[in-house]
C-alpha positions as CSV (number, residue, x, y, z in Angstrom):
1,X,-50.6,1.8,0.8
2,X,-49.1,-1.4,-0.9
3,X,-49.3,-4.6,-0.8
4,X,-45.5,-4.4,-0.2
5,X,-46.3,-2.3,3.2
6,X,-49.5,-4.2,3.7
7,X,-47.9,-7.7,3.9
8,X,-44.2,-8.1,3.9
9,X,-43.0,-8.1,7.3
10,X,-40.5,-4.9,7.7
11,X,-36.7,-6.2,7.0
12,X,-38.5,-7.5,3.5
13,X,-39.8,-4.4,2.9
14,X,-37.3,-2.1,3.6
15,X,-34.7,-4.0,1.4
16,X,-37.0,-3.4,-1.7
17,X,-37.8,0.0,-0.5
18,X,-33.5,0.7,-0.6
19,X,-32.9,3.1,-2.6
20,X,-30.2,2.8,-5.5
21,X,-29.3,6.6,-5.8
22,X,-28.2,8.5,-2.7
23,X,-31.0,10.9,-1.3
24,X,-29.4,13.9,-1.7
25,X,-28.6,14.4,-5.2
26,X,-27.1,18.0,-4.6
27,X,-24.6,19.6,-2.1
28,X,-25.3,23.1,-0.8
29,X,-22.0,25.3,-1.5
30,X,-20.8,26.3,2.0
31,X,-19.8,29.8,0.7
32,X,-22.2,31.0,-2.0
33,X,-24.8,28.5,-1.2
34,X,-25.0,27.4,-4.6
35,X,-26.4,23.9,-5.3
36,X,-24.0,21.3,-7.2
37,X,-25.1,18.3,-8.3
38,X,-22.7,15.8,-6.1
39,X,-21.3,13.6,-9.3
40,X,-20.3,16.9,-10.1
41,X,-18.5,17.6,-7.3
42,X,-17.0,14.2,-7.1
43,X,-15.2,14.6,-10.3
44,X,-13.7,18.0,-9.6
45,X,-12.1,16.6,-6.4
46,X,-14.6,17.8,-4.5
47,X,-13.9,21.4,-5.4
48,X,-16.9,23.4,-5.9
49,X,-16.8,24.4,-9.6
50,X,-18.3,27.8,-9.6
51,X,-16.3,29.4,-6.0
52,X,-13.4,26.9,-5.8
53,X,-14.2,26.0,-2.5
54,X,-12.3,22.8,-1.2
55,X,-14.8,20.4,0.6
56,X,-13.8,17.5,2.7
57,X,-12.8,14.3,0.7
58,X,-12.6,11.0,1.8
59,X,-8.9,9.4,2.8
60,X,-9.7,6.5,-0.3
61,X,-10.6,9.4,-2.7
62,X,-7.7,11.5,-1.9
63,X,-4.8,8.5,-2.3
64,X,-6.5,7.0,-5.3
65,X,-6.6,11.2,-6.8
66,X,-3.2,11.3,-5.8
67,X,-0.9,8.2,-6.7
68,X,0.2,7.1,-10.3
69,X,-3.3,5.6,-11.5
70,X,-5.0,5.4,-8.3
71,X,-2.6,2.1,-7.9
72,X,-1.7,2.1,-3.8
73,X,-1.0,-1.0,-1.1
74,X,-2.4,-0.2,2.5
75,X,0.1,-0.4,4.8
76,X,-1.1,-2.9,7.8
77,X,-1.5,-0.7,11.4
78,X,-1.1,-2.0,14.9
79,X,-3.9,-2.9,17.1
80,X,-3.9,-0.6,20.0
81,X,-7.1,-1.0,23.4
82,X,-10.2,-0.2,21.9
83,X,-11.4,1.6,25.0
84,X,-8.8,2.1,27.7
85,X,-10.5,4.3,30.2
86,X,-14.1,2.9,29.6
87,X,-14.7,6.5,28.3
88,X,-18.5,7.4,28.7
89,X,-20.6,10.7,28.1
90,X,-24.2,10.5,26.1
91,X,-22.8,6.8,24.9
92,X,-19.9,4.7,25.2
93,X,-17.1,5.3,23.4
94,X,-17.0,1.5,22.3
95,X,-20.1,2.1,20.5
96,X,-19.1,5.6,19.2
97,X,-16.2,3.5,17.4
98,X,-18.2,0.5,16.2
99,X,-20.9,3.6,14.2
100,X,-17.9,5.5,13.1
101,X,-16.7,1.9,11.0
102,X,-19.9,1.3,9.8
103,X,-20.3,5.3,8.4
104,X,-16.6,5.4,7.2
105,X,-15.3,1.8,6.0
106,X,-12.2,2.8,8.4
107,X,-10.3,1.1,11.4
108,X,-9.6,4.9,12.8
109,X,-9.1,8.2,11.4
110,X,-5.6,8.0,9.6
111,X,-4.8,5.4,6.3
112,X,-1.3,4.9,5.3
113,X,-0.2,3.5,1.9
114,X,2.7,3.3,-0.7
115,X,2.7,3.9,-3.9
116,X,4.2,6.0,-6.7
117,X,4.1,9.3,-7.5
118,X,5.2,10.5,-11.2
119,X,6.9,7.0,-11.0
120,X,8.9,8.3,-7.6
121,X,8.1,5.7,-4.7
122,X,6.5,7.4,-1.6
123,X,4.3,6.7,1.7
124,X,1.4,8.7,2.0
125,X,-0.7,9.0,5.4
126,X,-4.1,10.8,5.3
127,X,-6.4,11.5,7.6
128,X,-10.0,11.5,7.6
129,X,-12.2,13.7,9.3
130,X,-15.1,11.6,8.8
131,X,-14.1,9.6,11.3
132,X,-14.6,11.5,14.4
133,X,-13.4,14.5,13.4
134,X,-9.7,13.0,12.2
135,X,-9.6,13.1,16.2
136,X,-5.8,11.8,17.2
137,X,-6.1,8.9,19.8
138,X,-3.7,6.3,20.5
139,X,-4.8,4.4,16.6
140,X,-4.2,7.5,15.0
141,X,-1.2,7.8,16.4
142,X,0.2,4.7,16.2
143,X,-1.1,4.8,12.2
144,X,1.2,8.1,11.8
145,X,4.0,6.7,13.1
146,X,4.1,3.6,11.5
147,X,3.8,5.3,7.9
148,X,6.6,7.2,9.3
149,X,8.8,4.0,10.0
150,X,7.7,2.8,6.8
151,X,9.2,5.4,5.1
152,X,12.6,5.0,6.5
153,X,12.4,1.6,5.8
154,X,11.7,1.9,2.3
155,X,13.5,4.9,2.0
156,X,10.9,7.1,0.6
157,X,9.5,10.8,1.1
158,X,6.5,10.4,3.9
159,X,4.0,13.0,2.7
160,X,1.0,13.2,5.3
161,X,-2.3,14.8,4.2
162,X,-3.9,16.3,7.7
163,X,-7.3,17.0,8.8
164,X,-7.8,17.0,12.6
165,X,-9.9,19.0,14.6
166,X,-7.6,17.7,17.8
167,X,-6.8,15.1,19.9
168,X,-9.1,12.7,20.9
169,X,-11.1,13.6,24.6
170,X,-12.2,9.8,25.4
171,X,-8.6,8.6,25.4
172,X,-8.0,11.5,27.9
173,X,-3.9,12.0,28.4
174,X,-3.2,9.0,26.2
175,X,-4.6,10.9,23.2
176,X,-2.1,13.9,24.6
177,X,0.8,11.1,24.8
178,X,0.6,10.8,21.2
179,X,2.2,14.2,20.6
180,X,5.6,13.6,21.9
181,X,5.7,10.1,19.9
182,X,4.7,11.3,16.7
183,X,7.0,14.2,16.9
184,X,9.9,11.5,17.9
185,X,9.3,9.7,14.8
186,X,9.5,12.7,12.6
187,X,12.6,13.0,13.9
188,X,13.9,9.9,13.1
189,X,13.0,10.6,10.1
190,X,14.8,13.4,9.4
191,X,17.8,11.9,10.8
192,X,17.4,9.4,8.1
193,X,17.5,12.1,5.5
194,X,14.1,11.4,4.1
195,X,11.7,14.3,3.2
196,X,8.9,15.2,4.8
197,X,5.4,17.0,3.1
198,X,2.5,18.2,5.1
199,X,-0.6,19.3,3.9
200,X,-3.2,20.7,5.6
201,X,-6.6,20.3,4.7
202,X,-9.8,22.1,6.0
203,X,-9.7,21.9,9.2
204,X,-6.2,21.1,11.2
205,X,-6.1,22.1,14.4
206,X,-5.2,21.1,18.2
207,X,-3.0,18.8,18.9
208,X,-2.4,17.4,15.5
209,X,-1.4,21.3,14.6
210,X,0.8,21.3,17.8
211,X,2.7,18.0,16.9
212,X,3.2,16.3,13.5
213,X,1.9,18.1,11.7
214,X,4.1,21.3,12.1
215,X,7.5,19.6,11.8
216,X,7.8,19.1,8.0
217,X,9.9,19.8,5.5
218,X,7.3,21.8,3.4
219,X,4.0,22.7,4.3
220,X,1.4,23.2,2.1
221,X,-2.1,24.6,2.7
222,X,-5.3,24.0,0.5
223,X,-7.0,27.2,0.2
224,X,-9.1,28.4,2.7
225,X,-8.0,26.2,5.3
226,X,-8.4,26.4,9.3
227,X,-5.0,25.5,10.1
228,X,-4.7,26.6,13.9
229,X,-4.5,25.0,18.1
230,X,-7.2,27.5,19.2
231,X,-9.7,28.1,16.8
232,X,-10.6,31.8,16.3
233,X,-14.0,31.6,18.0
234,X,-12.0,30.6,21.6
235,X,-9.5,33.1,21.4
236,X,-12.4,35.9,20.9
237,X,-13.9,35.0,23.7
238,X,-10.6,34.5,25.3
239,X,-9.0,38.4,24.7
240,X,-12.4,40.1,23.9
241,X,-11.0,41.5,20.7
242,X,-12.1,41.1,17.0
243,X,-9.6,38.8,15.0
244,X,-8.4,40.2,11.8
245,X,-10.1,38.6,8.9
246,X,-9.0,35.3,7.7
247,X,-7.1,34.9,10.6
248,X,-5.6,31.6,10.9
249,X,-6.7,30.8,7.3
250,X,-4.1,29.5,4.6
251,X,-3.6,33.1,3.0
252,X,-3.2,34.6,6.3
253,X,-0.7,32.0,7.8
254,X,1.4,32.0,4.4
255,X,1.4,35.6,4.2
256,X,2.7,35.3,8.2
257,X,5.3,32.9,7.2
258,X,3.9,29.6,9.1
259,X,3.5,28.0,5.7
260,X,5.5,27.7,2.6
261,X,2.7,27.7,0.0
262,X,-1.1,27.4,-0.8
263,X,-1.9,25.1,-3.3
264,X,-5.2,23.9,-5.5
265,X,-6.8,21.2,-4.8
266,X,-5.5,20.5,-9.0
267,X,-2.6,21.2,-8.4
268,X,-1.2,19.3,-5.7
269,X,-0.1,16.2,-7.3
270,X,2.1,18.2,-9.6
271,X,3.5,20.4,-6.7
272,X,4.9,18.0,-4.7
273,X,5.7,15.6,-7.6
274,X,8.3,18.3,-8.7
275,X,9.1,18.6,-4.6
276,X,9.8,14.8,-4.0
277,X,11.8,15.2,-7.6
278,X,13.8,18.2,-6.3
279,X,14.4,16.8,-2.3
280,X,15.3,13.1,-2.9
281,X,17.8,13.9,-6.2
282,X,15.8,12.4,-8.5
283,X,15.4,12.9,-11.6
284,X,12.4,15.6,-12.5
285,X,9.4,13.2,-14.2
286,X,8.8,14.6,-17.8
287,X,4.8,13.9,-17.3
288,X,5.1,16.7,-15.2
289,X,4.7,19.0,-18.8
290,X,1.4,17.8,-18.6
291,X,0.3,19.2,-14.8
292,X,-3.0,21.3,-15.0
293,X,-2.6,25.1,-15.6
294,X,-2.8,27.2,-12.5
295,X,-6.3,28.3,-11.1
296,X,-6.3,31.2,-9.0
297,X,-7.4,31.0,-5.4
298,X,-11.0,31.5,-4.5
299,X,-11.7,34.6,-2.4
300,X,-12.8,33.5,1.6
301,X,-16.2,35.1,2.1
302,X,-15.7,38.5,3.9
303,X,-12.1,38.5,3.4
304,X,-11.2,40.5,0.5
305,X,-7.9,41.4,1.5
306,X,-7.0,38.1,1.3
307,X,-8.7,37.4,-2.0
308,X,-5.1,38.0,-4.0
309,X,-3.3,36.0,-1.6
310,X,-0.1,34.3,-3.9
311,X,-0.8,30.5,-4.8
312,X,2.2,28.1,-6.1
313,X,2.4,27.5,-10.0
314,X,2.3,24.2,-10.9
315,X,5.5,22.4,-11.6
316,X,4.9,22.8,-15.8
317,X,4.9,26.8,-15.1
């Protein structure tokens, strides 16, 4: 051992003992179970090179991806009661909070900003699943509706990025009150005229799925996605029956009609940079010309029938 371990007393020693470099260098490929080397990853937008699978990304990667430059302004949220029922199972629920801020950097699960998109002003909302499972409690909630007020303030498109896997269980039927008030506020919004994008991410599901999140103008899936209220495994068990494959997956639910298109990862900006163009009147940006080609959708393991499923061109095509 070292004279560092022999004599420094243990806060001393594990600050020099921090380590600059994460510890895991490489990211195991959920699908093939390739190994990519995470800078890699990080500057494909967290889309596996080799199978095109769409990983998670984090709510400050995807707005600074997506706005002209990376340039946005955080729209301030409400305060809401931190715990209201004094919600306790293996730990408190005040203390499940206070680790999921230090892991994530985030008040809650959903970030709203403004910014511009192909020079057209918009309000983005995305939600992170990071932060308990982009669960939708009474923060959440409030976040999505105030991005949606600050759209029809500013008079901009509201374009919410989802990732969910519900509503939130330690906020009990206060978490389940946050359906009926986000779905209010979209409405307000359409009466104001203003588009509405959603995109759903890997997963959305529950509540989030049976609110919000289905009342847009345009939806748009990311391939591969778990867009769903039950997920497949519960309704098995459910009608003891074998669900088709991909069922509830992007393909599948565009193929079904439930959304409009599935999109690349690549390709988003452009997509609904022509959409915003083409909904609010404006004129369409000529940068547009200058949108990545289209890449083809990556096949969902065991589901080969969906492997061909249509994808949107980008806007240049």
């Amino acid at each position: 051992m070292s004279w560092i371990d022999n004599v420094l007393p243990p806060k001393i020693r594990s600050f020099l003992n921090k380590r600059e470099t994460p510890e895991n260098l490489w990211v195991k490929d959920p699908e093939s179970g390739e190994m990519v080397f995470y800078r890699d990853l990080e500057a494909n937008q967290w889309v596996v090179p080799g199978s095109g699978y769409h990983m998670k990304i984090k709510a400050a990667d995807r707005l600074a991806g997506f706005v002209d430059e990376g340039k946005y302004e955080l729209v301030p949220l409400p305060s809401v009661p931190q715990d209201p029922l004094k919600f306790r199972d293996q730990k408190r629920y005040a203390d499940r909070l206070k680790e999921m801020r230090i892991k994530t950097g985030m008040e809650d699960a959903v970030l709203v900003a403004t910014g511009r998109l192909y020079g057209n002003p918009v309000t983005v909302a995305v939600q992170d699943f990071d932060f308990m499972a982009g669960s939708l409690g009474m923060a959440a909630g409030s976040a999505v509706i105030t991005g949606l007020e600050k759209a029809v303030e500013t008079r901009t498109p509201f374009i919410l990025f989802a990732s969910s896997g519900g509503a939130r269980m330690q906020e009990g039927i206060l978490s389940l009150m946050q359906m009926p008030r986000t779905t209010v506020a979209v409405l307000r919004l359409r009466e104001a005229g203003l588009p509405f994008i959603v995109v759903f991410t890997n997963p959305t599901t529950g509540g989030v799925t049976a609110s919000y999140a289905m009342r847009g103008d345009v939806h748009i899936a990311e391939p591969g996605a778990l867009i769903c209220f039950a997920g497949p495994r519960v309704i098995e068990q459910t009608i003891r029956e074998k669900l088709p494959k991909g069922f509830q997956r992007s393909e599948y639910l565009y193929e079904h009609g439930m959304v409009d298109m599935v999109v690349h990862r690549h390709n988003l900006r452009s997509t609904i940079g022509s959409l915003v163009a083409l909904l609010t009147g404006a004129e369409a940006p000529a940068n547009l010309a200058e949108a990545p080609p289209r890449i083809p959708l990556p096949a969902i393991a065991n589901d080969d029938d969906l492997a061909e499923a249509p994808v949107a061109q980008a806007a240049s095509e």
